[in-house]
N, C-alpha and C positions, 0 to 999 in steps of 0.2 A: 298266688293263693292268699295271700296277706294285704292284698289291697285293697278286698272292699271293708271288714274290720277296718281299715288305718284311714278309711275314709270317712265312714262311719264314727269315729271317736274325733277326725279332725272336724265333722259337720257340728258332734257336741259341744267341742270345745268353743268351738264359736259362736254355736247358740250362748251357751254360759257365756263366754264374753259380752259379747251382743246386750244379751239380760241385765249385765251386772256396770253394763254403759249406761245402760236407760236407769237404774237405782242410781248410780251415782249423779246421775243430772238432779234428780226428784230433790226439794229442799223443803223447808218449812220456815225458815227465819224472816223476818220481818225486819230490819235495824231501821233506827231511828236516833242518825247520828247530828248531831249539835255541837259545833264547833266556838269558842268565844274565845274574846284576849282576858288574861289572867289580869289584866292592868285595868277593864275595863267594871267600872264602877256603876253604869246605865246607860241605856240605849240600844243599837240594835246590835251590837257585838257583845253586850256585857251576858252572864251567866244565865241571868234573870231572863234576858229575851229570849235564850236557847233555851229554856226550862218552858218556856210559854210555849216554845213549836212543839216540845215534847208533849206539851200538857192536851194540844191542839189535839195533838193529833191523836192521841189517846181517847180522847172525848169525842173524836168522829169514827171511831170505831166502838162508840159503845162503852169506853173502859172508865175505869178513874186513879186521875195521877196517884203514889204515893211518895213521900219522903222516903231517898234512900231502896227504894224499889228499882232493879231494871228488868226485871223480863215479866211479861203477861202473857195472858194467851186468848187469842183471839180464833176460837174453834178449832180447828185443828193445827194452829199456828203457835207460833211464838214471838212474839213483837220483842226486840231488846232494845234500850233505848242504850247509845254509846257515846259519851260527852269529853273531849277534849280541847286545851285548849291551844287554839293556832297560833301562839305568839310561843310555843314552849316544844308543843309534840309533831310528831308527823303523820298529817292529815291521812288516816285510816282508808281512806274509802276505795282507794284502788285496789288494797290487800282485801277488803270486805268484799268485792265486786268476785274475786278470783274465789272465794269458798265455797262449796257444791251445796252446801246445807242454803245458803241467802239465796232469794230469790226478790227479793224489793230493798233498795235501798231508798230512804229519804232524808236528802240533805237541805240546807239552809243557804247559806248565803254566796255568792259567786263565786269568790276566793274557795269554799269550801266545796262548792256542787264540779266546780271547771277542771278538776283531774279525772271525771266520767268522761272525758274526749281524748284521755291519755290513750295512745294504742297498746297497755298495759292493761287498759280495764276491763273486762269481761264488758261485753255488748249486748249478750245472751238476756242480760237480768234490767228490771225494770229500776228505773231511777228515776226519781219526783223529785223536784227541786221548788221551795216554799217560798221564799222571798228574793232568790234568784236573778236578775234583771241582765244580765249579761247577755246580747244578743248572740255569741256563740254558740251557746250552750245549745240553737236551732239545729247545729250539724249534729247533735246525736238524732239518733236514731231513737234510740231505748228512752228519751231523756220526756217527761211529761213536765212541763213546766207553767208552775201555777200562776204564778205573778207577772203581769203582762210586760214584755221584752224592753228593754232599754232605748231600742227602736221608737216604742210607742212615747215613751217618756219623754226623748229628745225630741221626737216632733210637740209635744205638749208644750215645753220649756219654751223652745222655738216662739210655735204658735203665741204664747202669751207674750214674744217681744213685739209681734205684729200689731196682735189685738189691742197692747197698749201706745201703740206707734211711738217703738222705742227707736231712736236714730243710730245710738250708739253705744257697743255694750262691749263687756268682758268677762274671759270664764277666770274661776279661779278652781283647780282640782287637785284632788290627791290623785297620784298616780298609782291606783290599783286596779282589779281587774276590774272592781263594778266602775269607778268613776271614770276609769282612762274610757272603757267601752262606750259609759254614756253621752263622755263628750266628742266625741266620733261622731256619736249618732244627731250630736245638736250640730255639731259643723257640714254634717252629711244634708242635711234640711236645708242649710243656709247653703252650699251648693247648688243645691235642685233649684233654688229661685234665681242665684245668680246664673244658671245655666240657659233655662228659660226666659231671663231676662225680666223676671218679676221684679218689683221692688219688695228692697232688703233693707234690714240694718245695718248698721256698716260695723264690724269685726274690730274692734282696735288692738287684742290681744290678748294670750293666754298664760296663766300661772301655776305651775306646781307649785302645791304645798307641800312641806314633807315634815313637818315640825311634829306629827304626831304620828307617823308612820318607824317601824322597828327597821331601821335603815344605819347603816354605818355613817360615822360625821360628813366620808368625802361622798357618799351619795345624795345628801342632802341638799338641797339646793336655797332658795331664797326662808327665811322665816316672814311667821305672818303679819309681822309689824315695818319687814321691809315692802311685801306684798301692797301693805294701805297706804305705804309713802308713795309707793310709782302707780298706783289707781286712783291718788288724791291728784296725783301729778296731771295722769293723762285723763281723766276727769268722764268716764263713762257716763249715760243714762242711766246703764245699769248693770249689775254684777250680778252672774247665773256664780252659785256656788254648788259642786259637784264632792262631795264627803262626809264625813263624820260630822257630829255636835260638834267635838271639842274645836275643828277647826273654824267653823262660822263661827263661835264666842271667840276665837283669838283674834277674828280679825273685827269682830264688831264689838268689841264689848270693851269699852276704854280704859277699866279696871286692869285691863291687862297687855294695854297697849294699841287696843283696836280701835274705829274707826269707824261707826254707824254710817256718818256722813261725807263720805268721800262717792258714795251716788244716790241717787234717791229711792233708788228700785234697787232691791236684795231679790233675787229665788233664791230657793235652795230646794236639792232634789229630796228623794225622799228617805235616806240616809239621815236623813238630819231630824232624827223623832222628833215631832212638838211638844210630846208630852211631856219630854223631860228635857226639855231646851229650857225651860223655867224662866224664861225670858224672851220677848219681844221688843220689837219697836217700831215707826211709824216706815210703811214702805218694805217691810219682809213679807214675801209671799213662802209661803213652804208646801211644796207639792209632796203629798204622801200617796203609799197603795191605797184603793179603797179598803173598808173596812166598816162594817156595819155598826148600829150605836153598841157601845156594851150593855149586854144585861149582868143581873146577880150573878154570881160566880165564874162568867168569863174576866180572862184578863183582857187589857187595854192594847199588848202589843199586839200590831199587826202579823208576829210571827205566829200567833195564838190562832187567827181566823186561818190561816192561808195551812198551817198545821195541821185545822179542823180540815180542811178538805181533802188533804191527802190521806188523813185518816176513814172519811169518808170514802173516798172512791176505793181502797182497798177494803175496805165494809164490802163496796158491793160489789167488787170481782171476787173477793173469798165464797161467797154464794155459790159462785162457779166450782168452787173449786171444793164443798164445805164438808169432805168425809180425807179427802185425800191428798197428800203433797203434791203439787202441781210441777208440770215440769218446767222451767224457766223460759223456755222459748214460747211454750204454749204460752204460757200465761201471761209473757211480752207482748203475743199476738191479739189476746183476747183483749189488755189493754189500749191495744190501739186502736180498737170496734168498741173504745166505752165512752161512753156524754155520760158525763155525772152533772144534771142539770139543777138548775138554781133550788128546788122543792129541797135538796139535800146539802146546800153547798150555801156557805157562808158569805164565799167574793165572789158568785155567779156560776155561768156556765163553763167545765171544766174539762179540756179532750185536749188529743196529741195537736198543736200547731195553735190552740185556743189563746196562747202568750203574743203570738203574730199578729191575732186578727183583732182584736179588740181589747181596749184597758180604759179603768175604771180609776180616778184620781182626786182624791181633796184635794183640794187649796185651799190654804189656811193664811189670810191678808190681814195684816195688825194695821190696824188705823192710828191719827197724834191722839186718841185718846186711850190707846191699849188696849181698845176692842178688838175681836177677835170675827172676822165676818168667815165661812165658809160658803164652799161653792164645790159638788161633785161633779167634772168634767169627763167626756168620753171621748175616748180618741180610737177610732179604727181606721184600719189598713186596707181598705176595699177598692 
């Protein structure tokens, strides 16, 4: 007599469940996290660069930075911009990933984007990653990455030892996530020709730096002024450098013990900002992301354009979405059916896998007169 009542309230009960599953998915948050070293004074890990992809990305949706400001709102949204620094706190973005309110995260730099593949992080939500070069970061799924993959860079590097018919060369890296990655991808090039039997340059050997990495003393390994004795030693054509400013100045810069001329040909990837290397010399090439000229009231960092486009293409998925909290899966899915094409976008054309297939790259060559010649290269993966 009581079982269809108890059937009845148990069908309610589960609608309500049901209902109050689908609200709790629904979010509205926007973060716009920026990770830097407290120690770091310029370039692309200091305060300033993270402030520039805030500032980007703010300005591709429409907004404008303020001092001391962190949340906006971007129609029915909330953008929070969230700034920590990685040499002190513990990278947020997995804990940000697991909150029902976030539905977009956008992060910055390898070290900081590469806990989005922790099987901790929510998968459900979208994540942009802005100067990013890590070619892992390919196995997310959710992961839309701006800045064209480390892949693409190390064949570049590469390429430029051929073009300039280097015979014999050496890397010198920090061993972090972007640099360890990229130089994988320059030894993985120099495989495919020894494999096919191409001519190659010949490999003489590789160096961790660690002089400038937050490392215990016994983890550290060679400093940079041991590094310029056994590369003056073994006498390369030329040296690919894979890290930060501070480490190309220790090893080239003789105020401080470094060594210009121990090869004649320098790279450096593009970690190593030019703009605030404040220094040249004859025989450094420095490979940077593209990056359009600046105008009036942009900044100079690269983290500023590649910022403006993640704020742009969430400009025009919010359209989609412009009266109502979207649901995070939807709106993962709807982002993987979007081209945010060049009419809107500062470093090109920008869609899921768009990091794989093509990249855009200055070279910046200092001549013996400390001119400065540039050259925008392309490299795709077709």
């Amino acid at each position: 007599m009581w079982s269809q009542p108890i059937k009845r309230t148990c069908f309610t009960l589960a609608l309500l469940l049901s209902f109050t599953g689908s609200f709790a998915q629904a979010a509205h948050k926007i973060i716009v996290l920026a990770g830097s070293q407290s120690t770091a004074t310029d370039g692309v890990t200091s305060p300033q660069a993270a402030q520039a992809m805030q500032e980007g990305v703010l300005k591709g949706m429409g907004l404008d930075y303020a001092t001391d400001v962190t949340q906006y709102t971007l129609g029915a949204y909330t953008v929070e911009l969230v700034s920590f620094y990685t040499d002190q706190h513990e990278n947020p973005l997995i804990s940000l990933s697991q909150d029902p309110e976030v539905f977009a995260i956008i992060c910055q730099t390898s070290k900081e984007c590469l806990p989005a593949l922790d099987a901790k992080a929510s998968k459900d939500i979208l994540v942009i990653t802005t100067v990013a070069t890590n070619s892992d970061l390919a196995q997310g799924e959710n992961i839309l990455r701006l800045a064209p993959s480390n892949n693409l860079q190390g064949a570049a590097l590469y390429q430029s030892l051929e073009n300039e018919d280097i015979q014999k060369f050496a890397i010198v890296y920090e061993p972090t996530a972007y640099a360890l990655n990229l130089y994988i991808s320059i030894i993985s090039s120099l495989f495919i020709d020894i494999v096919m039997d191409y001519p190659h340059p010949q490999f003489i050997g590789a160096f961790p730096l660690t002089d400038f990495l937050s490392l215990a003393d016994s983890q550290k390994g060679m400093k940079a002024t041991q590094v310029s004795q056994v590369l003056s030693l073994i006498k390369p054509d030329a040296v690919i450098y894979l890290g930060y400013e501070q480490g190309l100045q220790a090893l080239t810069d003789a105020n401080v013990g470094g060594n210009p001329d121990v090869t004649p040909t320098w790279y450096a990837s593009d970690a190593v900002y030019p703009l605030t290397l404040m220094m040249g010399f004859s025989g450094l090439n420095i490979f940077s992301l593209y990056t359009p000229e600046v105008e009036d009231g942009e900044s100079a960092y690269p983290q500023y354009y590649y910022g403006y486009d993640a704020g742009s293409f969430l400009k025009q998925l919010s359209t989609t979405y412009a009266t109502t909290s979207p649901q995070r899966q939807a709106f993962l899915a709807t982002a993987k059916e979007t081209i945010l094409n060049s009419n809107y976008s500062k470093t090109g054309d920008k869609y899921f896998g768009s990091a794989d297939k093509h990249g855009r790259f200055i070279v910046e060559s200092y001549d013996t007169q400390d001119n400065i010649y540039q050259e925008i290269i392309t490299v795709s993966d077709y």
